[in-house]
GUBA-420299 format. One record per residue: residue number from 1; residue in three letters; x, y, z of N, C-alpha, C in turn. Coordinates in steps of 0.02 Angstrom, whole numbers, plus 50000, padded with zeros to 5 digits. Each point is the difference from the previous one (the first is absolute). Layout:
N
     n   res     npx     npy     npz    capx    capy    capz     cpx     cpy     cpz
   NUM   Ala       X       Y       Z       X       Y       Z       X       Y       Z
...
***
This chain:
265
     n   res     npx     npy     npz    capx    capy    capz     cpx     cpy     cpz
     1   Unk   43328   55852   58886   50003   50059   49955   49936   50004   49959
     2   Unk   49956   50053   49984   49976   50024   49966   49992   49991   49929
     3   Unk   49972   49946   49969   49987   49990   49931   49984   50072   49969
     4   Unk   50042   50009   49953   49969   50085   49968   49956   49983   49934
     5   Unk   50006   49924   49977   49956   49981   49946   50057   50044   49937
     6   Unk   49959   50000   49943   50031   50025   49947   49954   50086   49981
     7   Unk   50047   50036   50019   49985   50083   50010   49980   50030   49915
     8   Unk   50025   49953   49940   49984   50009   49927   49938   49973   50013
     9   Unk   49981   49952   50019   49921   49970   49975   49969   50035   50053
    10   Unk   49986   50039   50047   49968   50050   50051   49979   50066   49950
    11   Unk   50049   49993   49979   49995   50081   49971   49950   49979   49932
    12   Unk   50022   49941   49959   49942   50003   49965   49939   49959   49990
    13   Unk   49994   49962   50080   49938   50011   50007   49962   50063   50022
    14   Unk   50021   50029   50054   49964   50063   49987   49984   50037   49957
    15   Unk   50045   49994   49946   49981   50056   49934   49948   49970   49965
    16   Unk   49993   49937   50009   49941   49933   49972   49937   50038   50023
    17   Unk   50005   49985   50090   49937   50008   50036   49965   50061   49981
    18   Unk   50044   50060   49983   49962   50059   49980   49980   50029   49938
    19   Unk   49998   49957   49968   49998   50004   49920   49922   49986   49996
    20   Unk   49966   50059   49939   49919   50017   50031   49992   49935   49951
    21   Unk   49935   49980   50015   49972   49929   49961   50000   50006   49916
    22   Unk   49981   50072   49991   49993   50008   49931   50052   50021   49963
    23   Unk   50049   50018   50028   50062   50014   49947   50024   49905   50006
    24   Unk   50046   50009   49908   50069   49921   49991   50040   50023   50057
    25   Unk   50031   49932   50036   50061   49983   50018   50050   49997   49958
    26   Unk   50020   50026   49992   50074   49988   49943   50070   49973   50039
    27   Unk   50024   49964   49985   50073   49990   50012   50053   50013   49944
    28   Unk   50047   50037   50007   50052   50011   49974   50057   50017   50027
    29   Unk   50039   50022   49955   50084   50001   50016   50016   50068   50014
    30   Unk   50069   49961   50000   50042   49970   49989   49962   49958   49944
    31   Unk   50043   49917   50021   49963   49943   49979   49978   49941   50061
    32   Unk   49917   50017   49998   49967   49961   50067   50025   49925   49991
    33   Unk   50013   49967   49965   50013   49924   50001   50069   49970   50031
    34   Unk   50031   50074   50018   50057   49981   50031   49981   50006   50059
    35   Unk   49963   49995   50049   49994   50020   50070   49984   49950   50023
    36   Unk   50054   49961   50061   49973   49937   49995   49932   49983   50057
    37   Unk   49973   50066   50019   49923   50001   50019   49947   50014   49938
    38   Unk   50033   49984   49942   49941   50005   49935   49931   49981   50035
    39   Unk   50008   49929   50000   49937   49939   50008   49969   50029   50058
    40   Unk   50048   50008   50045   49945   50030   50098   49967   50063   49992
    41   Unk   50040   50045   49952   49948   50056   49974   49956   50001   49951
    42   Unk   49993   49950   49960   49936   49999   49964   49959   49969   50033
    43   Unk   50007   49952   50043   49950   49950   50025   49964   50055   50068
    44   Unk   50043   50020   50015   49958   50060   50047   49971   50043   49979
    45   Unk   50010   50038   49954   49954   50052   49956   49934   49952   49990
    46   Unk   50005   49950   49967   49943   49958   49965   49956   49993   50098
    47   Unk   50023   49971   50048   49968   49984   50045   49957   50079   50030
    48   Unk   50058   50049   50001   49972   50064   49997   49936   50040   49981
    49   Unk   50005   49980   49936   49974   50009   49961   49960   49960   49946
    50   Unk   49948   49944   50008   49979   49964   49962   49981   49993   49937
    51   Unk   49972   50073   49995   49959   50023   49927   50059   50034   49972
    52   Unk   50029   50060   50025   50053   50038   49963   50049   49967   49933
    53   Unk   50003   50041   49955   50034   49971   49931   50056   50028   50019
    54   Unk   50081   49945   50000   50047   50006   50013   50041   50001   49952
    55   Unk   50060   50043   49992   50035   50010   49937   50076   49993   50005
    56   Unk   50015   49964   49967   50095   49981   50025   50032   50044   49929
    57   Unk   50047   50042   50003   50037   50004   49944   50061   49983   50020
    58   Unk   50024   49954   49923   50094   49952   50020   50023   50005   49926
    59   Unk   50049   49995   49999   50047   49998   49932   49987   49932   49970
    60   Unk   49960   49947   50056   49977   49939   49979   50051   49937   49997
    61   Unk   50072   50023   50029   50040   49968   49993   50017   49909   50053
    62   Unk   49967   50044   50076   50016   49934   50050   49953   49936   49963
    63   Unk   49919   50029   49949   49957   49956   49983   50037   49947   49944
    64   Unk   50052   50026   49969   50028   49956   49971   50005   49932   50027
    65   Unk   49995   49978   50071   50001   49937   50038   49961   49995   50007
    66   Unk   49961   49938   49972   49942   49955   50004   49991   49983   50079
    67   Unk   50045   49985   50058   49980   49979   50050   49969   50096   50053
    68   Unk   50033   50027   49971   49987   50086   50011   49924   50022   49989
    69   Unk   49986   49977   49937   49939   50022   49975   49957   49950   50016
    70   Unk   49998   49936   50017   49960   49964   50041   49993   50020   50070
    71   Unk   50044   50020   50047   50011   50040   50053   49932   50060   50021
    72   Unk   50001   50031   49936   49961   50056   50004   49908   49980   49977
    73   Unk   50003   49957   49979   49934   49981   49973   49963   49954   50049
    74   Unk   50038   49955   50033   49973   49982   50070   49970   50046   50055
    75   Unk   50018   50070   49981   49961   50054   50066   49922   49992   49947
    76   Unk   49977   49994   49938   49957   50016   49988   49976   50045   50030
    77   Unk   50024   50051   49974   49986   50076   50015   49933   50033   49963
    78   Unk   49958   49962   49949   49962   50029   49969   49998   50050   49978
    79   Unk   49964   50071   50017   50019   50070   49942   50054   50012   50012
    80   Unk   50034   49980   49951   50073   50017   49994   50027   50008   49947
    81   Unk   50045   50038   49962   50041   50022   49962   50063   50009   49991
    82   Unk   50041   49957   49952   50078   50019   50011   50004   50056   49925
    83   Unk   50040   50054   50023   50040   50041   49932   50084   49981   49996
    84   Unk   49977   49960   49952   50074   49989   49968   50040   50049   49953
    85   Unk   50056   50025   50022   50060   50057   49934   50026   49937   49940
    86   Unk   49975   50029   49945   50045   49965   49962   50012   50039   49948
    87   Unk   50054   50034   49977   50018   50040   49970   50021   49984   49910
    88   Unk   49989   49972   49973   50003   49976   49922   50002   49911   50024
    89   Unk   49998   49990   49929   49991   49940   49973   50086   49955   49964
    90   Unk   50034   50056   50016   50052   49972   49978   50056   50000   50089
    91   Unk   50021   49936   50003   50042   49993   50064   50049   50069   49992
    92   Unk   50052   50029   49951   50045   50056   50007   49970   50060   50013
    93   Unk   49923   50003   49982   49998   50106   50016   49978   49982   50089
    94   Unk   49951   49936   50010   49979   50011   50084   50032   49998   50034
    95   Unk   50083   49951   49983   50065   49998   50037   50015   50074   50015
    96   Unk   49997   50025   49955   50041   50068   49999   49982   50063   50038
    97   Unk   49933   49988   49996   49965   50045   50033   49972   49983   50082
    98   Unk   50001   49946   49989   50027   49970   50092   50076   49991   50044
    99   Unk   50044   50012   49933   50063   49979   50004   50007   49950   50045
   100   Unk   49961   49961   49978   50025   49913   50060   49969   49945   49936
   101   Unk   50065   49972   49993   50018   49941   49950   49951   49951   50038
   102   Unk   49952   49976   49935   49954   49924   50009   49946   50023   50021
   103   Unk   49998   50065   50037   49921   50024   50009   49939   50005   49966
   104   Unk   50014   49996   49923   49956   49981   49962   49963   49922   50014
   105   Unk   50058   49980   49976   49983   49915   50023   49972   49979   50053
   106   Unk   50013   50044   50049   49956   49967   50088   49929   50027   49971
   107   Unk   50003   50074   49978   49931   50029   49994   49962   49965   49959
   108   Unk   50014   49989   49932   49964   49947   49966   49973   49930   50039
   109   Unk   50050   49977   50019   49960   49932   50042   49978   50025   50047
   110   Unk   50007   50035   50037   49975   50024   50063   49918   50010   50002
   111   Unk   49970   50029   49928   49953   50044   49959   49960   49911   49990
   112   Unk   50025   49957   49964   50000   49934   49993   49968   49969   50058
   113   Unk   50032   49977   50039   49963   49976   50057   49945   50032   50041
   114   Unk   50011   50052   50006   49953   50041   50031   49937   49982   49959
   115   Unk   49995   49989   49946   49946   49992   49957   49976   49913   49999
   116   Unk   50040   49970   50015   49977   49930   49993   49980   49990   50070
   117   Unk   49996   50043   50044   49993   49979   50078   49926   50052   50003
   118   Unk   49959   50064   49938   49944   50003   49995   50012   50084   50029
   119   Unk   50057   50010   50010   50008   50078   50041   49957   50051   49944
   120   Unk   49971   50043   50035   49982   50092   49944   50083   49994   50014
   121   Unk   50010   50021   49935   50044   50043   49979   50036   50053   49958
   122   Unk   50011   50067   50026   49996   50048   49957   50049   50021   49962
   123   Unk   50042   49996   49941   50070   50017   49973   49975   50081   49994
   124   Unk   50085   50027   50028   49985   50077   50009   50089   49996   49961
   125   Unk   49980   50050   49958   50077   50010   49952   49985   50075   49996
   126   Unk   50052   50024   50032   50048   50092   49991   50020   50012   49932
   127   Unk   49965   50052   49984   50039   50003   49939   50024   50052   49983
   128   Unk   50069   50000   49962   50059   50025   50011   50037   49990   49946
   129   Unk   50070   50034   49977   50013   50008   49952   50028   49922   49947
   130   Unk   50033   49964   50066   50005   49953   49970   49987   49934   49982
   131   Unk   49923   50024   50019   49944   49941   49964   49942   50015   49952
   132   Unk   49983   50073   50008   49941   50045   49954   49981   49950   49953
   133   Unk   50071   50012   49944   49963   49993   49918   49982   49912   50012
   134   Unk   50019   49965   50046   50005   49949   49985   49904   49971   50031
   135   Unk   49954   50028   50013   49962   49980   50054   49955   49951   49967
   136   Unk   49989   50014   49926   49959   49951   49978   50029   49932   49978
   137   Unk   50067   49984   50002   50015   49944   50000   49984   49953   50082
   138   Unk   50020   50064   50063   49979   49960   50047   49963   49990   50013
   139   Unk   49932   50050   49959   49926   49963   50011   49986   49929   49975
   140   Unk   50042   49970   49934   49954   49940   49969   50068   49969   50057
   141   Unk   50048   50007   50031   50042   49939   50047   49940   50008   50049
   142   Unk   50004   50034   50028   49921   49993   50069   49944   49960   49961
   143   Unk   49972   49991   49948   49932   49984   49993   50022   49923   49984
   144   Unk   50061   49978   49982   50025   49937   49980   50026   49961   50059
   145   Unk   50011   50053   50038   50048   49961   50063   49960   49978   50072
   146   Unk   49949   50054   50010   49969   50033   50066   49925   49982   49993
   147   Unk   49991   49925   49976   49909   49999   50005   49991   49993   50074
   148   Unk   49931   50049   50017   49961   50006   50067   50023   50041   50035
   149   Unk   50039   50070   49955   50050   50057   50041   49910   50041   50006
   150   Unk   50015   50030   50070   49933   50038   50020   49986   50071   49937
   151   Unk   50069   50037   50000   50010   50070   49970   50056   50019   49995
   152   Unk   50033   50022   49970   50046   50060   49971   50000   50056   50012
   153   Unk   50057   50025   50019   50000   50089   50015   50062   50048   49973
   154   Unk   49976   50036   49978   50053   50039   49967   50031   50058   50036
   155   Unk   50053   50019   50045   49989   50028   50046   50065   50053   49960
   156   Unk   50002   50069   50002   50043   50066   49972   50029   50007   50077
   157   Unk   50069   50013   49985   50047   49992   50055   49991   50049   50043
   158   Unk   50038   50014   50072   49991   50054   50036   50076   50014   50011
   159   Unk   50006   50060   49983   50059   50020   49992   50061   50015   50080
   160   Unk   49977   49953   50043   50046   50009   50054   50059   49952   50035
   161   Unk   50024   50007   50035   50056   49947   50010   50038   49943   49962
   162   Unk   50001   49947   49974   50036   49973   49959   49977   50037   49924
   163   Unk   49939   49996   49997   49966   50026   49931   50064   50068   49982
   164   Unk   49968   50035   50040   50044   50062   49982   50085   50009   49998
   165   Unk   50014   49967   50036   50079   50002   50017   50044   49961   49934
   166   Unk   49941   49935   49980   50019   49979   49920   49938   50037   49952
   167   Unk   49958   50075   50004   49975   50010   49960   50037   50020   49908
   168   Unk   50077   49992   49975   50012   50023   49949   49988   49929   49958
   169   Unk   49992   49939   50048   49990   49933   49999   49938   49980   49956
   170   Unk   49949   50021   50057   49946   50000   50005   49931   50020   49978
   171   Unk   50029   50069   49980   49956   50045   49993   49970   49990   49930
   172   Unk   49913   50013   50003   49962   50020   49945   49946   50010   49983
   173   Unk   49988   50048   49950   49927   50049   50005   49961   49966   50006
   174   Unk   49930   50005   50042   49950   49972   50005   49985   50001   49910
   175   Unk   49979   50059   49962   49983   49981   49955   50047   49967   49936
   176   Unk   50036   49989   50020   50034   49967   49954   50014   49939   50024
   177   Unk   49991   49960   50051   49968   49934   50011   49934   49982   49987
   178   Unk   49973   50032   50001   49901   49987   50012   49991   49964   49941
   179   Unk   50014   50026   49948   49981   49964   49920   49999   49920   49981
   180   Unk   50080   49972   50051   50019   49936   50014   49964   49956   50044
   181   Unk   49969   50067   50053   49973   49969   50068   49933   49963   49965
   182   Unk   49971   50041   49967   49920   50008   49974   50006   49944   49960
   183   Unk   50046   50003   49935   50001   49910   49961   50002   49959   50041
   184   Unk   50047   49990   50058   49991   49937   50059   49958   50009   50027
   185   Unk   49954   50049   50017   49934   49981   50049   49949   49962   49942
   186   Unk   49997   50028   49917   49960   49963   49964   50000   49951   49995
   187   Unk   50062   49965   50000   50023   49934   49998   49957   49945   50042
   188   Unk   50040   50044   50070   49945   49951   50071   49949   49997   50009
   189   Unk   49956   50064   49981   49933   50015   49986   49955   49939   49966
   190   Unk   50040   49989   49938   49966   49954   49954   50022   49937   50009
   191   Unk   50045   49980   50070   49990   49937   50011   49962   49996   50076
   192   Unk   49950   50030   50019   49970   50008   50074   50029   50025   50043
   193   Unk   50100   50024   50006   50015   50016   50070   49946   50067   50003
   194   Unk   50006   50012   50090   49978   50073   50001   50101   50057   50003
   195   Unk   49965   50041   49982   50056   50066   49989   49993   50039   50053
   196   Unk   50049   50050   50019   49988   50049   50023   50072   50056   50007
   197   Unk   50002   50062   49995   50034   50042   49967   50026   50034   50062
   198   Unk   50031   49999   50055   50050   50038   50046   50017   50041   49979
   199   Unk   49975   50083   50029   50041   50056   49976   49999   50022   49933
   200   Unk   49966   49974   49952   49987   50043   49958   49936   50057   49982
   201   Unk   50032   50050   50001   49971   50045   49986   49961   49992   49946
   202   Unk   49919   50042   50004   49971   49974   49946   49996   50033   49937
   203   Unk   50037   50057   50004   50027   50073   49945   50034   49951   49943
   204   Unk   50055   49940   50021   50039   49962   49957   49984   49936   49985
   205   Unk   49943   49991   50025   49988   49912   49961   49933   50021   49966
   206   Unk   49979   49946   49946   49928   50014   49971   49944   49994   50041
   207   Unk   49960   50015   49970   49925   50002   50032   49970   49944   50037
   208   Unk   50050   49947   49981   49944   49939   50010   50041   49969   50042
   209   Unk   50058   50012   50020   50037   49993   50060   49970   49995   50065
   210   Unk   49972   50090   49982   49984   50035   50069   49962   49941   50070
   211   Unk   49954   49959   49968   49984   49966   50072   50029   49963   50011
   212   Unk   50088   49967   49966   50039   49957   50039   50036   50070   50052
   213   Unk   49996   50043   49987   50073   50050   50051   49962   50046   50048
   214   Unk   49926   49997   49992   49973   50039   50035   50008   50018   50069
   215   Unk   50016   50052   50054   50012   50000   50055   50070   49995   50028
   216   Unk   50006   49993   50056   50062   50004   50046   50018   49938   50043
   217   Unk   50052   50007   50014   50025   49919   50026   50059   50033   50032
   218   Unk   50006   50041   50026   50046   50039   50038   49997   50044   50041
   219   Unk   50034   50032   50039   49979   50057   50063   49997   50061   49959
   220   Unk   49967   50041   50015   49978   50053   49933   50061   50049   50023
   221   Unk   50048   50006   50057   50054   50049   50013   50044   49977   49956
   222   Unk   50018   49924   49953   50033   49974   49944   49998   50043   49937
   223   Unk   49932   50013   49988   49964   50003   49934   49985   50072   49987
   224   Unk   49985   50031   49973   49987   50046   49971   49977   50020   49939
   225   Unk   49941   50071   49994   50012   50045   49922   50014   50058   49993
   226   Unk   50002   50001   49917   50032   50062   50000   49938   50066   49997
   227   Unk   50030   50059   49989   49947   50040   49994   49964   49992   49950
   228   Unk   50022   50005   49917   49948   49984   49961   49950   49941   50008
   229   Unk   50022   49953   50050   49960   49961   50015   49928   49997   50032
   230   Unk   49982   50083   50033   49943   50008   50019   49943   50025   49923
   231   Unk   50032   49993   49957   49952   50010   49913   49985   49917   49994
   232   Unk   50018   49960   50025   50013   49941   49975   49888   49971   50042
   233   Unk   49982   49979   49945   49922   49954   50030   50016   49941   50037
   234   Unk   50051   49961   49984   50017   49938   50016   50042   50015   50073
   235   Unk   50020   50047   50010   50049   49995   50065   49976   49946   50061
   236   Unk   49907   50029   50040   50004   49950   50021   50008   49930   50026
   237   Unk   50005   49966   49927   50017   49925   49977   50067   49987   49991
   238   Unk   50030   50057   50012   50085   50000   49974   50041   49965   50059
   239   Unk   50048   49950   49972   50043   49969   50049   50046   50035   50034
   240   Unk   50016   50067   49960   50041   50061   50009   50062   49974   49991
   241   Unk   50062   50058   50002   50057   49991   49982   50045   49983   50068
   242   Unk   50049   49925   49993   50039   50008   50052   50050   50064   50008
   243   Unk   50011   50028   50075   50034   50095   49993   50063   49964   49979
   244   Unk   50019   49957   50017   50082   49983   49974   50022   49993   49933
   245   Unk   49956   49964   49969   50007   50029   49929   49992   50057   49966
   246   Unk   49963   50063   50020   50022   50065   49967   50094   50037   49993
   247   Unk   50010   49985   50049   50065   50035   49978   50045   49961   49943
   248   Unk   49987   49940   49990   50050   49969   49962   49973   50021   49920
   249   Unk   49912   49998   50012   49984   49969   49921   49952   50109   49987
   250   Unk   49992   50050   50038   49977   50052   49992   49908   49991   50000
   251   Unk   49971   50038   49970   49930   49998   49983   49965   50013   49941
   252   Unk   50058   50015   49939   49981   49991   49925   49933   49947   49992
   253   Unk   50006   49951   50024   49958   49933   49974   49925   49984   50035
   254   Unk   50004   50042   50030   49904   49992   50037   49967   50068   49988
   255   Unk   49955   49983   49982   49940   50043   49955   49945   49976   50030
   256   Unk   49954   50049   50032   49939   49999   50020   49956   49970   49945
   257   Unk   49950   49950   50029   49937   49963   49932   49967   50075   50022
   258   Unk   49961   50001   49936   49941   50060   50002   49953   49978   49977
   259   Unk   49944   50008   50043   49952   49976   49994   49954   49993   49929
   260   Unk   50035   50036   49942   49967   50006   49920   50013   49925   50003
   261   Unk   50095   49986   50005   50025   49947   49971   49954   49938   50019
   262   Unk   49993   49984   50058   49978   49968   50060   49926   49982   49965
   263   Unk   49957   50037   49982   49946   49989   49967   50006   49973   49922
   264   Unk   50024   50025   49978   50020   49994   49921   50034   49929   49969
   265   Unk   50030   49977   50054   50058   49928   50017   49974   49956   49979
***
């Protein structure tokens, strides 16, 4: 009989092989650490691809096992990057918002080892209604907990599938997070992490934001502006608005920069 080999790792090696040299490899979910071809697909991308910077995003949880996260550091994969979710600093709001009991706790150690074994690693936290006001407390837990974390990311939710289906949950104004976001980026700022601002528009954070959020990190059929947005000087540089969030939150809250302000600043 005919060995058919494994028809999942075919399919993504090919999607490997055609991936142009200059765009990231990204892996994501689901959650990639559950696949128990994790290791055969990174080690092939890396052989693939020698130079290419490879990017895993995980909830960070399988790393909780020291023999796991030694596992993965033996490919010495070199440019490489893990993005870790970790959603507050307190075990009850990340429970909640993962709704899976102890997930804090794997993520924390998980975050832990990954760091004593020398990984980049990037903490990426959603933010959402029920962690906002709290962000600058989880900035000084990150700067106390997480020495040799690569960066931080502050990422404004996208309003589709779980997001949305628990958006009465969930939901909240970009600008009425930003204020919280901006004290926690000062925080990290002034202890060396680097920052960077997912999705925020630059109408709602201050001035001096603007080169952590600058640009896009998404398929631009996601994103969008509005019409007053062609008055706006800054549009180019604009991360633009995810479309899923207009219907929930309207367009009261984005205001074109004009170029007086822009000078005058």
């Amino acid at each position: 009989m005919k060995n058919l080999g494994n028809p999942f790792m075919e399919q993504i090696k090919n999607v490997i092989d055609k991936v142009p040299e200059k765009e990231v490899l990204c892996f994501t979910g689901g959650e990639p650490t559950l696949r128990e071809e994790f290791f055969e697909i990174l080690k092939y991308a890396r052989q693939k691809h020698p130079e290419k910077f490879l990017f895993v995003v995980s909830n960070g949880r399988r790393f909780a096992s020291e023999e796991f996260t030694k596992k993965l550091a033996d490919l010495n994969l070199g440019n490489f990057r893990l993005g870790i979710a970790l959603y507050s600093h307190r075990a009850s709001i990340h429970d909640e918002i993962t709704q899976a009991k102890g997930s804090w706790q794997e993520a924390v150690q998980g975050i832990k080892n990954l760091l004593k074994y020398g990984f980049n690693v990037e903490l990426r936290i959603l933010v959402e209604k029920l962690n906002y006001q709290e962000m600058e407390d989880f900035a000084r837990f990150i700067v106390e907990n997480f020495k040799g974390l690569e960066r931080v990311v502050f990422i404004n939710l996208k309003y589709t599938g779980n997001a949305f289906i628990n958006r009465k949950r969930v939901f909240v104004r970009y600008s009425k997070a930003a204020p919280y976001v901006q004290k926690a980026t000062d925080i990290l700022l002034r202890k060396g992490f680097e920052v960077k601002l997912f999705h925020f528009p630059l109408c709602i954070i201050d001035r001096k934001y603007w080169p952590l959020a600058e640009g896009t990190t998404k398929q631009e059929s996601e994103l969008t502006l509005l019409k007053k947005c062609e008055l706006c000087t800054v549009k180019e540089r604009c991360p633009k608005i995810w479309k899923s969030y207009l219907p929930l939150a309207g367009t009261k809250e984005f205001n074109p920069v004009l170029r007086k302000w822009v000078m005058s600043s």
